[in-house]
N, C-alpha and C positions, 0 to 999 in steps of 0.2 A: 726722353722723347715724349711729347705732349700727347699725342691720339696714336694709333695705329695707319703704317699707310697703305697702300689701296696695294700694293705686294705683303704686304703684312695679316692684310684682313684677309689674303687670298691663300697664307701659309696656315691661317688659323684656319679657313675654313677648308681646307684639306682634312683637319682633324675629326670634323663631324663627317664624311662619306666613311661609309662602313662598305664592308666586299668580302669576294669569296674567300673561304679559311684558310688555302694555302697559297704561297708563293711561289711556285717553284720556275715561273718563266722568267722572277729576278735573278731567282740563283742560276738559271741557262737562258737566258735569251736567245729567240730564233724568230728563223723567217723575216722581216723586213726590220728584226731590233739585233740582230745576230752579229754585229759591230759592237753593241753594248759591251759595259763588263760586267759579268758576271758577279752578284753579291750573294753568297751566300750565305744562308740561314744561322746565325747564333744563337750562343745560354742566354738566354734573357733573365733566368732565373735568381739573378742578382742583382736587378732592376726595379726601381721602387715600379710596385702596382699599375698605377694610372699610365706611369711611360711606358711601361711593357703593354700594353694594350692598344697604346697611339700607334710603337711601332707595329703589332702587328697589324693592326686596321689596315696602314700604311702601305705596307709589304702587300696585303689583300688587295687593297687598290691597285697598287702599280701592277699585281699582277693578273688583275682583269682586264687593264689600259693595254698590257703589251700583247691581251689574247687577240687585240681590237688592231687589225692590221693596218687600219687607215686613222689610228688613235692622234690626236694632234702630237706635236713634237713640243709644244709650249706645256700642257698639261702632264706631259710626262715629265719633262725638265721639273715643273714644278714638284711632282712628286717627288720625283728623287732628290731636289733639292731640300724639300724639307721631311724625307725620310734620313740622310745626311747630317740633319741638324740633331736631329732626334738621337742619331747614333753617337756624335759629337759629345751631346750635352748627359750623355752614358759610357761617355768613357771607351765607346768601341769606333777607334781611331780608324781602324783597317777598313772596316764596310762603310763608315765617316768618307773613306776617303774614294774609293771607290763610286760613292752614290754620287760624290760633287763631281767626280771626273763625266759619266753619265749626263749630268746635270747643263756641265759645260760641252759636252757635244752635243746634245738634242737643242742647244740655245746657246751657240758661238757668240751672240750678239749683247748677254746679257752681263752687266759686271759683274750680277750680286755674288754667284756662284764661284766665280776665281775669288772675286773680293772674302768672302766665310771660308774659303778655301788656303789661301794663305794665313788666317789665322788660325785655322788647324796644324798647317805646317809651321808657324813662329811659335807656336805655345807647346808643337812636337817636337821641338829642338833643331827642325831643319830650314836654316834659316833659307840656303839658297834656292829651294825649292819656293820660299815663303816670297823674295824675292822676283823671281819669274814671273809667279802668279801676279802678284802687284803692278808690277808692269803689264801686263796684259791689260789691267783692270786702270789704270793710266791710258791705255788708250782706247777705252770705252768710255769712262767715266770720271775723265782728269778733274773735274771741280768736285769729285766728292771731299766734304770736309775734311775727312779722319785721314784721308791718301798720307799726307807728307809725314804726320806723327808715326803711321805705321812703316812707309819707310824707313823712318830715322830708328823704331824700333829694331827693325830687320839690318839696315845696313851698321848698329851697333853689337848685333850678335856676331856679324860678320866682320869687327875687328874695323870697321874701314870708317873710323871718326870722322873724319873729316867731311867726309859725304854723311855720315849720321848727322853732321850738327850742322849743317846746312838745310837739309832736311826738318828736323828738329824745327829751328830755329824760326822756321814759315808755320809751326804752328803755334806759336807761343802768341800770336795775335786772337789766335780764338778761344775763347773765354771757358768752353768747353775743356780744351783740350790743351789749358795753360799748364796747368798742374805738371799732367804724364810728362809731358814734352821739357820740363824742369827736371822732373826726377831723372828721365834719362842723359838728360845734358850734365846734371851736376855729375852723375858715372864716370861721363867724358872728362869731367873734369877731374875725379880721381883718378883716373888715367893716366891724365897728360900732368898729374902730383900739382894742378893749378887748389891748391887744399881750401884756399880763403872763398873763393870764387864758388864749388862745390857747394860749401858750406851755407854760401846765401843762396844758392837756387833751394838748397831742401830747406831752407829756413822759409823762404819765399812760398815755394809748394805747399808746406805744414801750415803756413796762414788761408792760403786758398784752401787746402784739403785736408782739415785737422784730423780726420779719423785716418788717415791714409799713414797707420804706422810703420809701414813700410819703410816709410822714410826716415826713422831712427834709425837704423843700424847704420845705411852708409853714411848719414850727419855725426852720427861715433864715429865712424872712420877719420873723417876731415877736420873733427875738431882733435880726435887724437894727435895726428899729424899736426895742426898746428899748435901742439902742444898743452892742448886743455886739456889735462884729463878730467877734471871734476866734471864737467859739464859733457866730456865724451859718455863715461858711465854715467851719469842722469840720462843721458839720450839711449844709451844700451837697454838699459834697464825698462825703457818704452817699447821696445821694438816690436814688431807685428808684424801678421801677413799681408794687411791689408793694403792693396794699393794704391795709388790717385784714381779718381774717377775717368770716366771719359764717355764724352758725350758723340757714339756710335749709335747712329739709329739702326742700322743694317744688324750688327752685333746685337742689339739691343731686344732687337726684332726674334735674333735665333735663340738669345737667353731666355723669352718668354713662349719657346714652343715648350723649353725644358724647363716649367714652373713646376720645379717637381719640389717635392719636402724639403730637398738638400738645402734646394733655392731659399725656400722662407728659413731656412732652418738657418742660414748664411745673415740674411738679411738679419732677422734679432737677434743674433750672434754683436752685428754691426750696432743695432741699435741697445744692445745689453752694454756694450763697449761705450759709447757715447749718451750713458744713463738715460735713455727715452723708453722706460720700461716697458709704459703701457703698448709704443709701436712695438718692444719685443712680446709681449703676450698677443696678441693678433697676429703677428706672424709664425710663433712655433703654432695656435691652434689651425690657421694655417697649413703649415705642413703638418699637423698629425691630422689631419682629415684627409691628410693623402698615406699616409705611413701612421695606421693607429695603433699601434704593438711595439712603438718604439720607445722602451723602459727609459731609455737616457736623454730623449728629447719630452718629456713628460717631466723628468724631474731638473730639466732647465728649465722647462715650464715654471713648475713650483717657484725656484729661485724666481723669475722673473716677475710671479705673482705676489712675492712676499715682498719684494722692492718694489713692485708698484702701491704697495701699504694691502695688498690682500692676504692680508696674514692667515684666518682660517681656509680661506680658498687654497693657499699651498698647503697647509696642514693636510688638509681634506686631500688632494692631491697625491702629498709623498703618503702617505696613507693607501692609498690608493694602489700608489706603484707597487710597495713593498705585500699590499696583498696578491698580488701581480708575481711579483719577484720576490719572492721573501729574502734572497741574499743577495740583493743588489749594494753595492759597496755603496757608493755615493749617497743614494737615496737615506740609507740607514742612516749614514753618518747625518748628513742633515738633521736629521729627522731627530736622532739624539741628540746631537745642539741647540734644537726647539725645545726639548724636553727636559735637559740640564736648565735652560734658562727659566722654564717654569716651576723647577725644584723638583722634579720625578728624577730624583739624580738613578734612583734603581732602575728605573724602563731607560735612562741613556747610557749607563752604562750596558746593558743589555744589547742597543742597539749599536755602540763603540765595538763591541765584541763580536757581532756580527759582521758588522764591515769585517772586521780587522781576519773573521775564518775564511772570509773570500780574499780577501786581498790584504797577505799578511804586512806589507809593506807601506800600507796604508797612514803617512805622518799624520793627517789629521786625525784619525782616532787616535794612534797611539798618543799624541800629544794634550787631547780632550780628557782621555780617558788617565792619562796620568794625573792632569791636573784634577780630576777626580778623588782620584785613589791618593793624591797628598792632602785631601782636602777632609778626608775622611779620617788620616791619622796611616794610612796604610804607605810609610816613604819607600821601602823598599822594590812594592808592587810600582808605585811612582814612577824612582830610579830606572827600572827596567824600562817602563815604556818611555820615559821621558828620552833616554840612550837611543830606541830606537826611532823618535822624531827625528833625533839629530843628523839623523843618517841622510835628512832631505839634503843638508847640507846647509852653507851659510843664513839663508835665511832664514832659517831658524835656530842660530844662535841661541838664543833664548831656554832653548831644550836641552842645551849641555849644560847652561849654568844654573837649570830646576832641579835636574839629575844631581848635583852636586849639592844643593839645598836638600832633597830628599836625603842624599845619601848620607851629610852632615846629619839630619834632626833621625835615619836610624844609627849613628855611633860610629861613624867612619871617621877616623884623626884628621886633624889639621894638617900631619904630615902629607896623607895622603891627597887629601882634599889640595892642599897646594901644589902635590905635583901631577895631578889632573888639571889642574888649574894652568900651572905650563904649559903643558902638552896642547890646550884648547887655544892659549894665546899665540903658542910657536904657530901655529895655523892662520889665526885671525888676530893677528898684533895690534892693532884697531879698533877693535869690537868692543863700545865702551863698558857691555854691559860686565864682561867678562875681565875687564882693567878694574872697576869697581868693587867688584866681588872681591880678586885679587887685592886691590889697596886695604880694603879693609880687612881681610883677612890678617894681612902682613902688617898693619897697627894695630889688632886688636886679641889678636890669636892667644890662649892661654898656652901656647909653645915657647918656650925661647928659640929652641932651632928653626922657628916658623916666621916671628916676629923679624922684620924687618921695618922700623917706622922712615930710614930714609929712602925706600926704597917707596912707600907707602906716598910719602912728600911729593916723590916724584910725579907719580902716577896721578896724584890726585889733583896737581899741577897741570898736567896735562890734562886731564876731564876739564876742568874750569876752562881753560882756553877753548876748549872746544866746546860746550856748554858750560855756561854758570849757572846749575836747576838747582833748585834744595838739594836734593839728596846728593850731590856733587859736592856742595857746600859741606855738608855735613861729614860726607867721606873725609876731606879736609880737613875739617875741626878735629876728627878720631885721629888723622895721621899726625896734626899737628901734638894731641894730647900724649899718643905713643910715644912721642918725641920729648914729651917734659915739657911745653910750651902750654901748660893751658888757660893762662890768659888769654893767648894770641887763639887757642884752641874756644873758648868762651865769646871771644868778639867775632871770631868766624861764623860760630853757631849760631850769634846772633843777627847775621843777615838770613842763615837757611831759615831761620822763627818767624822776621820778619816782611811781610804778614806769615801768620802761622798757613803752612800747604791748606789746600781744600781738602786735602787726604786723611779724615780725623785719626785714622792705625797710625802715618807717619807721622801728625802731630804729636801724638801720644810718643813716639820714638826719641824724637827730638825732647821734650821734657826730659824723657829719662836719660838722655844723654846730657843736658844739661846740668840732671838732678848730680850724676857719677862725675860729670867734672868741678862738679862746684866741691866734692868729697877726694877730689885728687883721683882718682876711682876711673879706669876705662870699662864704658858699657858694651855687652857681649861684639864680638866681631859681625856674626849676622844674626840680629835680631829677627822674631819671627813677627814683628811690626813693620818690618820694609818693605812695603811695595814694590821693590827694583827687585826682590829678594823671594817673592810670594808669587806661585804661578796665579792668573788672572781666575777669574769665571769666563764659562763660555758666552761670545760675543755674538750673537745669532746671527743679526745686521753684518757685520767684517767676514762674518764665514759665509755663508750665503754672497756677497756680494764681491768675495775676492778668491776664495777657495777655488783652484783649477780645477778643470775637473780634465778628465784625458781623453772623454768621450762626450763630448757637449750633447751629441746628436748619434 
C-alpha cells in the first residue's frame, strides 16, 4: 500500500488518545451498550511492551466512550475495531473476536470489520465461519480487490475445488494478487493428481514471488510425482515458511497497528533470507527499540552486521550480548568462530565450551571445537566431539568421517576403522565423502583382511562418474596401484597433477604418491595431506551466514 487511507489514518490515530486507567464497562457493558459483548480483561504480560500499552490505552478509551451514553456508534465501532486488531496481531484470538463482532453491530454498514474478521477465522482454522463473513462483506463491498483470492482461499480449506478455482482464477488478473492465487490453484492441482499443471503454477509464482519459499515443498510434491526426484529434493531442500505476497490494503492496514518487534524482527528475517543485509540491520534495530532485552534478536543483529561487511560492529555487539548473557549458546559460539579465525584458538575454545554447558547438543561447537582439538594433536578429544556433530544428522556427514580420521591418527585398526566405515555407508550409500574414505582405505590399508583393491576400483568408478575432481582422480590411481596396474595407476595420476590443485598440502600428496608409485610402493591409505581427509578451519562468513539458529528472535 503506497500512503495510509483516511480509515487508516483514523486507526492510527485512535493510538495517540490516551483515557481513564480502567476498563471495566468493556468487560460488562450497560445501559444503552448492554447489547454489546462483553470482553474481558487479559495477561498482557506476554506482550511485547509498546502493544501492551496500545491495548491498554485502548480499552481506557472504549471505556470512557461507553460511560458517554450518547457516544456515537461510528467511534465506538472504531474503537473496538482497532482494539480487535490489536488483540489479533497478539495472538488473543478470543477477545480478537469478540471486539470485531462489537465492531460489526455498532457499524452493520461497514465491510472493513467482517472483511479483518473472516481472516481471523481462515488463519483460526474455521473456514466456514470465514466464509459467512465474506459474503457479508460481498455484499457491502463486492469490488474490493483481495474479495475473490480470499474466497478461493476459504472455499479451498472447505474441500469445495471447484468453487475454489473459479474463485481463484478471477484473481490471477491482478498483479498483486497473481502469486497467492497460483500457489493455492497449483494445491488444486495436487488434488485433482493434475502433477504437470501444479508444477508450473509454483514454478510460475516462484518467478513472480522468489522469496515466497513456501512454495518448495508442495513443487517437491509434483515434481516427485512426476517422477523427478533429483530436482523434487533440490526443491525440499529450499523450503520455507514464507508465503506469496498479497497486495491487501485493509490487511495491511491491521498489520501496521501490530508494528511490534515481531514484525521487524519477521521482516529482516525476510531480508537476511534474500541477502539485503543492510534492510535486515535497520529492521532488527527496529524491533529492538521496541523489545531491548532481547539476547537472540541482538545477536541476529550481529550476524546481520557482519554480512553487511560490519565486522567490528558485530564484534562489539556479540560482545555485548554475552556480557548480557554470559551463557548464551549461540552468541558464544559465534563469537568463538571470530576468534578461532583470528588464531585466539584458547578464548574459542573457551567459548565452544561454553555454548556447548548450556546447550550440550549444540553441532556447531561440538563440530568447531573438534576440529580444534584435531588440530592441536588432541584426536581423541576430537573423535568425541566430532561423534557428537554427527548426531545432527546427514548434513553433516562430514563429522563421522573426521571422527574416523581422528580416531585413525590416535591408533584405532583399519579393521575397526572399516567397520565403522560400513555402518556410516549402510546409512548414506551415497555420501561421496564417506565411498572415498572407504575406497581408499580398501586400496591402500596395511591389512590384508582390510585391503580390498576390486572393491576399491569399484567405488572409485563410481566417484568419477559422479565427479571427476583431483582427489577422485587420485583415489583412482591408489585403487588402480592396489590392483598391480601402476602404469595405468601413473597416467591416472597424471590427469589429478595436471594443472597441479590450487591446494599446495594436496599437491604435496599427489608428488608423493607419484614419488611411491614410480617405486612400485603404495602411499599411506589416508594421508595427513588430504584435504577431503583434514577437518577445515573455522569459516566465520559460512557460519555466520548459514548456521540456524532456533531462536532468530
Amino acid at each position: 500500500m503506497k500512503g495510509p487511507s483516511a480509515h487508516g489514518a483514523l486507526l492510527v490515530a485512535w493510538l495517540l488518545i490516551t483515557g481513564a486507567a480502567s476498563a471495566d464497562r468493556v468487560a460488562a457493558p450497560s445501559g444503552p451498550w448492554k447489547d454489546l459483548r462483553p470482553v474481558a480483561e487479559v495477561d498482557l504480560s506476554g506482550a511485547e511492551p509498546h502493544l501492551r500499552q496500545r491495548m491498554l490505552k485502548m480499552r481506557a478509551r472504549l471505556d470512557t466512550l461507553l460511560a458517554e451514553g450518547g457516544a456515537r456508534k461510528a467511534a465506538l465501532a472504531e474503537g473496538y475495531g482497532t482494539l480487535a486488531a490489536l488483540y489479533a496481531g497478539s495472538g488473543l484470538e478470543t477477545s480478537a473476536e469478540r471486539c470485531f463482532d462489537n465492531a460489526r453491530r455498532l457499524a452493520p454498514g461497514d465491510y472493513r470489520w467482517p472483511y479483518l474478521a473472516a481472516q481471523l477465522a481462515l488463519n483460526g482454522g474455521r473456514p466456514r465461519e470465514a466464509l459467512k463473513r465474506l459474503r457479508r462483506v460481498q455484499t457491502l463491498k463486492p469490488d474490493y480487490p483481495a474479495l475473490p483470492l480470499r474466497f478461493g482461499q476459504t472455499l479451498l480449506q472447505l474441500d469445495r475445488l471447484e468453487e475454489a478455482r473459479a474463485a481463484l482464477e478471477q484473481a490471477l488478473g491482478n498483479p498483486g494478487l497473481r502469486a497467492a492465487a497460483l500457489y493455492s490453484l497449483g494445491q488444486i492441482d495436487l488434488l485433482r493428481r493434475r502433477y504437470r499443471k501444479a508444477a508450473e503454477r509454483f514454478q510460475e509464482a516462484l518467478k513472480l514471488a522468489p522469496q515466497a519459499d513456501a512454495l518448495y515443498y508442495p513443487l517437491a510434491q509434483a515434481l516427485r510425482a512426476l517422477g523427478d526426484r533429483e530436482k523434487a529434493m533440490a526443491a525440499l531442500r529450499r523450503k520455507g515458511d514464507t508465503l506469496p505476497p498479497v497486495d491487501d490494503p485493509l490487511l495491511a492496514e491491521m498489520n501496521a497497528l501490530n508494528n511490534s518487534a515481531r514484525h521487524f524482527y519477521s521482516q529482516a528475517l525476510k531480508a537476511v533470507h534474500e541477502r539485503r543485509y543492510a534492510e535486515a540491520v535497520e529492521a532488527l534495530r527496529a524491533g529492538l527499540k521496541m523489545d531491548p532485552g532481547n539476547a537472540n534478536a541482538r545477536t541476529t543483529l550481529a550476524r546481520a552486521l557482519y554480512l553487511s561487511g560490519q565486522v567490528e560492529a558485530a564484534k562489539t555487539l556479540l560482545q555485548g550480548v554475552l556480557k548480557a548473557r554470559p551463557g548464551h549458546p549461540l552468541a558464544n559460539f559465534l563469537h568463538g568462530v571470530l576468534l578461532e579465525a583470528e588464531g585466539d584458538t584458547q578464548a574459542a575454545r573457551a567459548a565452544y565450551e561454553r555454548t556447548l554447558r548450556r546447550d550440550p547438543g549444540h553441532a556447531g561447537a561440538h563440530y568447531y571445537l573438534a576440529g580444534l582439538l584435531f588440530r592441536q594433536g588432541d584426536y581423541a578429544g576430537a573423535a568425541r566431539h566430532f561423534a557428537e556433530a554427527a548426531k545432527a544428522g546427514p548434513e553433516l556427514a562430514m563429522a563421522a568421517l573426521y571422527r574416523l580420521v581422528a580416531l585413525q591418527r590416535a591408533g584405532t585398526s583399519d579393521r575397526e576403522l572399516k567397520q565403522a566405515l560400513e555402518a556410516a555407508l549402510h546409512k548414506q550409500p551415497k555420501q561421496p565423502l564417506l565411498r572415498y574414505a572407504m575406497a581408499r582405505l580398501l586400496a591402500a590399508s596395511g591389512d590384508a583382511a582390510v585391503r580390498d583393491p576390486a572393491r576399491a576400483l569399484k567405488l572409485t568408478r563410481q566417484l568419477l562418474q559422479q565427479m571427476p575432481s583431483p582427489p577422485h582422480q587420485a583415489a583412482h590411481a591408489l585403487a588402480l596401484a592396489a590392483s598391480g596396474d601402476f602404469d595405468k595407476a601413473r597416467e591416472t595420476l597424471a590427469k589429478a597433477m595436471s594443472p597441479l590443485p590450487w591446494d599446495p598440502a594436496f599437491a604435496t600428496e599427489l608428488l608423493q604418491m607419484a614419488t611411491a608409485f614410480q617405486g612400485h610402493r603404495l602411499p599411506p591409505a589416508w594421508p595427513e595431506d588430504d584435504p577431503l581427509l583434514t577437518p577445515p578451519p573455522a569459516n566465520p562468513h559460512l557460519v555466520i551466514a548459514e548456521y540456524p539458529a532456533e531462536k532468530p528472535f
